[in-house]
C-alpha positions as CSV (number, residue, x, y, z in Angstrom):
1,X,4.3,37.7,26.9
2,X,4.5,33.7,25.7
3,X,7.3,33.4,23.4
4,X,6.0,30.4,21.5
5,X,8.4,27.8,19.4
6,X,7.4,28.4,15.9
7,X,10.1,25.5,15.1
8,X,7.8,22.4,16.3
9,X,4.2,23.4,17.3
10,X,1.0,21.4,17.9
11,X,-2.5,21.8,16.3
12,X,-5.2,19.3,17.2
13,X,-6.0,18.9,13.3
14,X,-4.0,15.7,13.2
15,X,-0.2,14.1,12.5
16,X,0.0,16.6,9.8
17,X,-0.1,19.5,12.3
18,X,1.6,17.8,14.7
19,X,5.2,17.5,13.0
20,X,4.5,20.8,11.5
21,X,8.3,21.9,11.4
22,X,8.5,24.6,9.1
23,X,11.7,26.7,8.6
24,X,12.6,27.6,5.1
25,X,16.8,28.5,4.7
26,X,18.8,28.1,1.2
27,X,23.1,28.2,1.2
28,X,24.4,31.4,0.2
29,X,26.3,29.9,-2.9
30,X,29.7,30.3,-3.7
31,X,29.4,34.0,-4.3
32,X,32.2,36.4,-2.3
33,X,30.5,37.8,0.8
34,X,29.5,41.4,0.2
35,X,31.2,44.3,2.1
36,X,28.2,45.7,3.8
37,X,28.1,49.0,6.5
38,X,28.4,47.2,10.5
39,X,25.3,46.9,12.2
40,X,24.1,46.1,15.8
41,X,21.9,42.8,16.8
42,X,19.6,44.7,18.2
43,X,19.2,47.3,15.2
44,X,19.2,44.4,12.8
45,X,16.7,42.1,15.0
46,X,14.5,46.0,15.1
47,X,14.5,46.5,11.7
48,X,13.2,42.7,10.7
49,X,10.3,43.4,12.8
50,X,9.0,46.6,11.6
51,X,10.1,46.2,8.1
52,X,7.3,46.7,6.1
53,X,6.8,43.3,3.7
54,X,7.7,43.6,0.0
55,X,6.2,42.1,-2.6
56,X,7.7,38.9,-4.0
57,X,7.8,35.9,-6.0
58,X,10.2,33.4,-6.4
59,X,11.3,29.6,-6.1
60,X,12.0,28.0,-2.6
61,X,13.8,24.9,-2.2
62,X,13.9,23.0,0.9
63,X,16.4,20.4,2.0
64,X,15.2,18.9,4.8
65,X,18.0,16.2,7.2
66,X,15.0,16.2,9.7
67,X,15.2,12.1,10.2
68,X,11.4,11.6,10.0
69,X,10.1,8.8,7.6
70,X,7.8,9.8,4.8
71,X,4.2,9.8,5.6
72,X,1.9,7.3,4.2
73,X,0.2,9.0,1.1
74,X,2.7,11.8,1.2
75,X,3.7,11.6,-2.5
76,X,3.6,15.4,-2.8
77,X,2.4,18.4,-1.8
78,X,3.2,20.5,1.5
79,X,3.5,17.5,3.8
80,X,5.8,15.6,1.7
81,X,8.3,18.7,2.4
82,X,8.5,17.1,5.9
83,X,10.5,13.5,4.5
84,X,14.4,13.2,4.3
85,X,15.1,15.0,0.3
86,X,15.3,17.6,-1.8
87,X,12.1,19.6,-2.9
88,X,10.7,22.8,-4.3
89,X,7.7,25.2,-4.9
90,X,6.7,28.8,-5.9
91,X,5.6,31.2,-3.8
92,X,3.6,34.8,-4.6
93,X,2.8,37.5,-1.8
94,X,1.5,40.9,-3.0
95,X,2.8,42.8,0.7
96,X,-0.5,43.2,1.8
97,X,-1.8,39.7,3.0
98,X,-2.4,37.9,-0.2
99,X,-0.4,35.0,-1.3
100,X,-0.2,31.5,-3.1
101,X,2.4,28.7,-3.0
102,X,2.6,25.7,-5.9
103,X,3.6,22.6,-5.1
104,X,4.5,19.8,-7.1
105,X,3.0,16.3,-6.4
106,X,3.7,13.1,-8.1
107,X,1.2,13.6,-10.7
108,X,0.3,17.2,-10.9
109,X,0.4,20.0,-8.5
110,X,-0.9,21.4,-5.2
111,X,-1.9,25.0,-5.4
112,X,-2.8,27.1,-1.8
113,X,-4.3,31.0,-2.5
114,X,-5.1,32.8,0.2
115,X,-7.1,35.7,-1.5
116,X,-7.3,37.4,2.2
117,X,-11.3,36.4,2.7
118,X,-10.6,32.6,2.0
119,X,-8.2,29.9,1.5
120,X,-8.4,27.6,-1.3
121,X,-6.6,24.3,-2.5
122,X,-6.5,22.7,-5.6
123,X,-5.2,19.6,-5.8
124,X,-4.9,18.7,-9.7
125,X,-4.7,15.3,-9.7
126,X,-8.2,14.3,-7.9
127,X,-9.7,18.0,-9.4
128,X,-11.1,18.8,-5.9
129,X,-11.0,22.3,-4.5
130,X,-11.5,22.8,-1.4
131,X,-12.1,26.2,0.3
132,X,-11.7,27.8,4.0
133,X,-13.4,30.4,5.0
134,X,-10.5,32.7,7.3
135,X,-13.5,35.0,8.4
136,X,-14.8,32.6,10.7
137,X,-11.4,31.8,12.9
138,X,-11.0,33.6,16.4
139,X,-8.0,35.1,17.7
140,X,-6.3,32.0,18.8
141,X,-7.3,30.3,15.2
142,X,-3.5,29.7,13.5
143,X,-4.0,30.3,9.6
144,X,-0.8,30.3,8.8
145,X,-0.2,27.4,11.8
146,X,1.7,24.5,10.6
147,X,-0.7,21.7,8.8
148,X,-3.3,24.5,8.1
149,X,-4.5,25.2,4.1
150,X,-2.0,28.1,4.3
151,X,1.0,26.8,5.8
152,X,3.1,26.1,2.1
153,X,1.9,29.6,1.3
154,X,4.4,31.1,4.0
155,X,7.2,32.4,2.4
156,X,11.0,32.2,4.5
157,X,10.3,36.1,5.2
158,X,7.3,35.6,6.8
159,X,8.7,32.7,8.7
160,X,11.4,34.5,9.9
161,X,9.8,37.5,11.1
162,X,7.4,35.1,13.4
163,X,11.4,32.9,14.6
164,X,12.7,36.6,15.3
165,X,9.4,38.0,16.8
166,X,8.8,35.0,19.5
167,X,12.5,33.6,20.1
168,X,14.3,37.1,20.3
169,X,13.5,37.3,24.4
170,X,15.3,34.1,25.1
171,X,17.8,34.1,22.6
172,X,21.1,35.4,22.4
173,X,21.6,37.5,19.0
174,X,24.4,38.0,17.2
175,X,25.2,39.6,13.6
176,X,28.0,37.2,11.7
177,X,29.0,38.3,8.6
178,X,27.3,39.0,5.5
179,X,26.2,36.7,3.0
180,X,24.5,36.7,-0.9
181,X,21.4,35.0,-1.4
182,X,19.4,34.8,-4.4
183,X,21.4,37.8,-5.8
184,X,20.9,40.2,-2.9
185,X,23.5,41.3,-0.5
186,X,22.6,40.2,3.3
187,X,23.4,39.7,6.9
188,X,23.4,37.2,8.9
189,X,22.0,37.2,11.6
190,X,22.2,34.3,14.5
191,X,19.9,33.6,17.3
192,X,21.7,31.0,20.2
193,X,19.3,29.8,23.0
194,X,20.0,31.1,26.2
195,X,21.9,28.4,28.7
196,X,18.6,28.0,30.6
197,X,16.8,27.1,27.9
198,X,15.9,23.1,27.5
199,X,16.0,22.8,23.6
200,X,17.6,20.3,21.2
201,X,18.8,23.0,19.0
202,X,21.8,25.0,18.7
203,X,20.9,28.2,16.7
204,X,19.0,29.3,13.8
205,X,20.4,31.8,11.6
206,X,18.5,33.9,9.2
207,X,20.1,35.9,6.5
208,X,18.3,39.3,6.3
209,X,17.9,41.7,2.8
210,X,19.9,44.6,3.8
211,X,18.1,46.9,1.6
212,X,14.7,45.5,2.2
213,X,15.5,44.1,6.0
214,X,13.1,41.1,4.6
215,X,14.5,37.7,5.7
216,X,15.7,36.0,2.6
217,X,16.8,32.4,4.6
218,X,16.7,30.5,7.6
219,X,19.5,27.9,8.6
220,X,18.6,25.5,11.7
221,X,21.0,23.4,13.5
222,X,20.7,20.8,16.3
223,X,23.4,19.6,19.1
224,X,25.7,17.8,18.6
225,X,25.7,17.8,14.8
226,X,27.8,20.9,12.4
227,X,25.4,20.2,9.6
228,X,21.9,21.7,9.3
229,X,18.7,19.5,9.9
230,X,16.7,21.8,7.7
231,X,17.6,24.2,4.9
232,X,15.3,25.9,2.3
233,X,14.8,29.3,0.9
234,X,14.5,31.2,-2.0
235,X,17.1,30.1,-5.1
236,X,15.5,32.9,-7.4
237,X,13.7,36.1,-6.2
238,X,11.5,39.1,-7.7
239,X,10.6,42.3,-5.9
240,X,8.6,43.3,-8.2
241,X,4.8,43.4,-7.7
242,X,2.6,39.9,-8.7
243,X,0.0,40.2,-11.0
244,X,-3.1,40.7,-8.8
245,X,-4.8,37.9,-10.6
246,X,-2.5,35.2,-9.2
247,X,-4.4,36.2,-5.7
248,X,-7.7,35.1,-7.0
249,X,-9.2,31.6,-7.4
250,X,-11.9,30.0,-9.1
251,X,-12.6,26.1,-9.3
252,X,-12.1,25.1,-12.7
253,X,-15.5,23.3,-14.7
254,X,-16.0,20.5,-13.7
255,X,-13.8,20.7,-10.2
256,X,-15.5,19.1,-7.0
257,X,-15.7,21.8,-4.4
258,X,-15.7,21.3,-1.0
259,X,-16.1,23.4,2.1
260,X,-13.7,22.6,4.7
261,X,-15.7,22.0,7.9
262,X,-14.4,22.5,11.7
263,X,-10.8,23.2,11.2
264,X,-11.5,26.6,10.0
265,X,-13.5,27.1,13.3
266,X,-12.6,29.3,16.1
267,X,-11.3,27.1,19.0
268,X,-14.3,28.0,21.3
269,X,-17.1,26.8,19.0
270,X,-15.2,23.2,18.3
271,X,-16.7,20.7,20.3
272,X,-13.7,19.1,21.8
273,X,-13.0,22.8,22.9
274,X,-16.7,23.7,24.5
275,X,-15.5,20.3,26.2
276,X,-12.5,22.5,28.0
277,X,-9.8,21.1,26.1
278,X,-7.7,24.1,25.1
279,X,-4.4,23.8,24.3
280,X,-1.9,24.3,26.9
281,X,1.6,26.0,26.4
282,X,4.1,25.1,28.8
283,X,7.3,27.2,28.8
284,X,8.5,29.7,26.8
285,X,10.6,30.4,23.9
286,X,12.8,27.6,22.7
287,X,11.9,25.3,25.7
288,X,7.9,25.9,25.0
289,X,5.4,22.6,24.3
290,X,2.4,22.8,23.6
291,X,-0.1,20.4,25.1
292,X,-3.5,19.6,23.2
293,X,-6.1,16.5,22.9
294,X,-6.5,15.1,19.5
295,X,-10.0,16.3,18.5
296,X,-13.4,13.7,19.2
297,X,-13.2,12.6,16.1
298,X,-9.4,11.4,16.4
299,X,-9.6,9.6,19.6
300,X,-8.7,6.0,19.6
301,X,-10.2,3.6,17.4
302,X,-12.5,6.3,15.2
303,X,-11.5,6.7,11.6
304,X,-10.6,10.6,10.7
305,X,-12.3,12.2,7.3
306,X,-10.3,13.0,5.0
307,X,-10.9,16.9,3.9
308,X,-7.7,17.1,1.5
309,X,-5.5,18.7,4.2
310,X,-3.9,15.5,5.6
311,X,-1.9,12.7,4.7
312,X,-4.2,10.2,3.1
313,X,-3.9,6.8,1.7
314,X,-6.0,5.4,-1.1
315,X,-8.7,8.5,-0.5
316,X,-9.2,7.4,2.5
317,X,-8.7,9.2,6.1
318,X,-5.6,8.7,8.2
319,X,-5.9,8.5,12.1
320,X,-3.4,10.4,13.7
321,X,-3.0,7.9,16.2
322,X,-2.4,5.5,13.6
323,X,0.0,7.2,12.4
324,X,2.0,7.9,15.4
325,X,2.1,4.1,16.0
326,X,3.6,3.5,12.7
327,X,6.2,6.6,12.6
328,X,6.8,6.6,16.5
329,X,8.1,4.3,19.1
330,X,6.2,2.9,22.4
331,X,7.1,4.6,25.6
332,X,5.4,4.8,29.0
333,X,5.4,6.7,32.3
334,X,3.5,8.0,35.0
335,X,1.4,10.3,32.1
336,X,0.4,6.8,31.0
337,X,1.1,5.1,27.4
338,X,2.1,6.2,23.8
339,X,4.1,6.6,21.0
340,X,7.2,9.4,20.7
341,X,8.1,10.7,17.3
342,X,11.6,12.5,17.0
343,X,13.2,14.4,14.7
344,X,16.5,16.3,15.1
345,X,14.7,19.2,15.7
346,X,12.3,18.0,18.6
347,X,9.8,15.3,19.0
348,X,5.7,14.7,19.3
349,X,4.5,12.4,22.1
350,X,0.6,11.2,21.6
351,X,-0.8,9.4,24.5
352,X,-2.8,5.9,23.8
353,X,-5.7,8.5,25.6
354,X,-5.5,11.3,23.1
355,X,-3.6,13.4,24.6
356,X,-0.6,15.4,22.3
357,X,2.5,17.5,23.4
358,X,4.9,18.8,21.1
359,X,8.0,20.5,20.9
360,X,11.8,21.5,20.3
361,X,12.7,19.9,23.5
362,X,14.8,16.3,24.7
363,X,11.7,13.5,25.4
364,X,12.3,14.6,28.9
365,X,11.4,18.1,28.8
366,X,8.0,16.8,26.9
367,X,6.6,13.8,28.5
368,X,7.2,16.3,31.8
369,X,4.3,18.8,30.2
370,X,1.9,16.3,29.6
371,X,1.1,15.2,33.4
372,X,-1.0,12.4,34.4
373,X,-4.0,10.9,32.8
């Protein structure tokens, strides 16, 4: 079975998607670590995966060391998460599919419900809404895939489970001591890349609920560096059940409503797709890329339409490869011509001909995966 990197993964919806590094860990505090019964990895590592969810709500803050510039029109909202700082939002998840995230923006807020039939998004300061259907993605759709509607509404339990789930196989695990977070006892737990893995990163280390076995916080680190490229998590935490309510959505009067076209679309039935451009993974686990074309729409020299779920500037659409030239730095091989954008945590490479890799690996590893022209 693929282990795919949920750390750095590609989606042919744009930059957005691209740099979608989403891990969510928060310090323990200053609190005494809690005297908590042993347990073994692979008992701890079981009981995260079959866990059933709880119910939650709470505040998540991210601190993010990633090294990536801010993206133009990023002024809030999920993708401004991604910039060097300090930031927050509220997340709700009834256990049984439904959830919603708030996220501040400059000048109002960015709301995501997934009511479990759609996604909507409300931005409050232009009033739009704008609504994808999740009935009408195939299997190898990603709702919850970085730069999607639903990405903020992923909470640092859900992302956990999926680091756990797809990294486990090539990972060495280790249980290190216990920790408190957000008032609950926990342990942590640490997952090390095996030495024949080709990854920029060291270990990621979640702390998981030892009542509920639900990840409470992720901690990444890189090589080379004792301080964490990306921390977040939850700072206050409720087990109890959400009002219901919160998991429903209606445009407010007056609200412009849109549909959100192809991106809700399964893979097969997007034209760049029917085309027989799939996206490729190449590797496994921690080492994994994934290889994609930017969508016809994207390609050199066309503008992208704006649909509310990436960066824009003055209302206007941002073209990925635009974007890439301005965050990203020229390089060229035998694969051709680009632009590489790195983080600490990995790196995107598009290609002046469309083409996009992406991954957790050294520039190496990824300009390797993406061939020749």
């Amino acid at each position: 079975m693929k282990r795919r990197n949920v750390v750095f993964a590609a989606s042919a919806g744009g930059l957005a998607g691209l740099l979608g590094l989403t891990v969510l860990t928060l310090p323990a505090g200053a609190d005494e670590d809690p005297q908590l019964p042993p347990v073994a990895p692979e008992q701890l590592v079981e009981s995260v995966l079959t866990a059933t969810p709880p119910a939650l709500s709470g505040t998540v803050r991210v601190d993010n060391a990633l090294g990536l510039p801010s993206l133009p029109g990023a002024e809030g909202g999920a993708t401004s998460m991604l910039a060097d700082g300090t930031s927050t939002l509220r997340v709700w998840n009834d256990g049984q599919g439904h959830k919603r995230a708030s996220i501040p923006s400059a000048s109002g807020e960015v709301t995501v419900v997934d009511d479990g039939a759609a996604i909507w998004k409300w931005d409050s300061q232009s009033r739009t809404a704008t609504k994808g259907d999740k009935q009408q993605r195939g299997p190898g759709a990603h709702a919850g895939g970085p730069g999607g509607p639903d990405a903020a509404a992923q909470d640092p339990a859900t992302l956990s489970r999926e680091i756990v789930g797809k990294l486990q196989q090539t990972s060495d695990v280790a249980v290190d001591g216990t920790a408190r977070v957000a008032g609950r006892d926990a342990y942590e737990l640490v997952l090390t890349p095996k030495p024949s893995e080709r990854t920029v990163l060291r270990e990621v280390r979640l702390a998981v609920d030892a009542q509920t076995r639900s990840p409470l916080e992720v901690t990444v680190l890189t090589n080379g560096s004792d301080d964490p490229a990306l921390r977040a998590g939850f700072s206050d935490l409720d087990l109890s059940q959400p009002d219901p309510a919160m998991f429903r959505f209606t445009p407010p009067e007056g609200a412009k409503v849109e549909e959100r076209p192809d991106g809700d679309r399964s893979p097969a039935d997007r034209p760049e797709h029917q085309a027989g451009q799939h996206p490729t993974v190449v590797g496994d686990g921690w080492d994994t890329v994934v290889v994609t074309r930017l969508p016809q729409g994207e390609q050199p020299g066309r503008p992208r339409p704006s649909h509310g779920f990436a960066p824009e500037r003055g209302g206007e659409g941002t073209n990925p490869q635009a974007l890439a030239q301005q965050l990203g730095k020229p390089v060229n091989g035998p694969w051709g011509e680009g632009w590489l954008i790195s983080t600490k945590v990995g790196s995107a490479l598009v290609t002046s001909d469309g083409r996009v890799a992406a991954g957790a690996v050294p520039e190496q590893v990824l300009t390797a995966s993406v061939g020749t022209p």
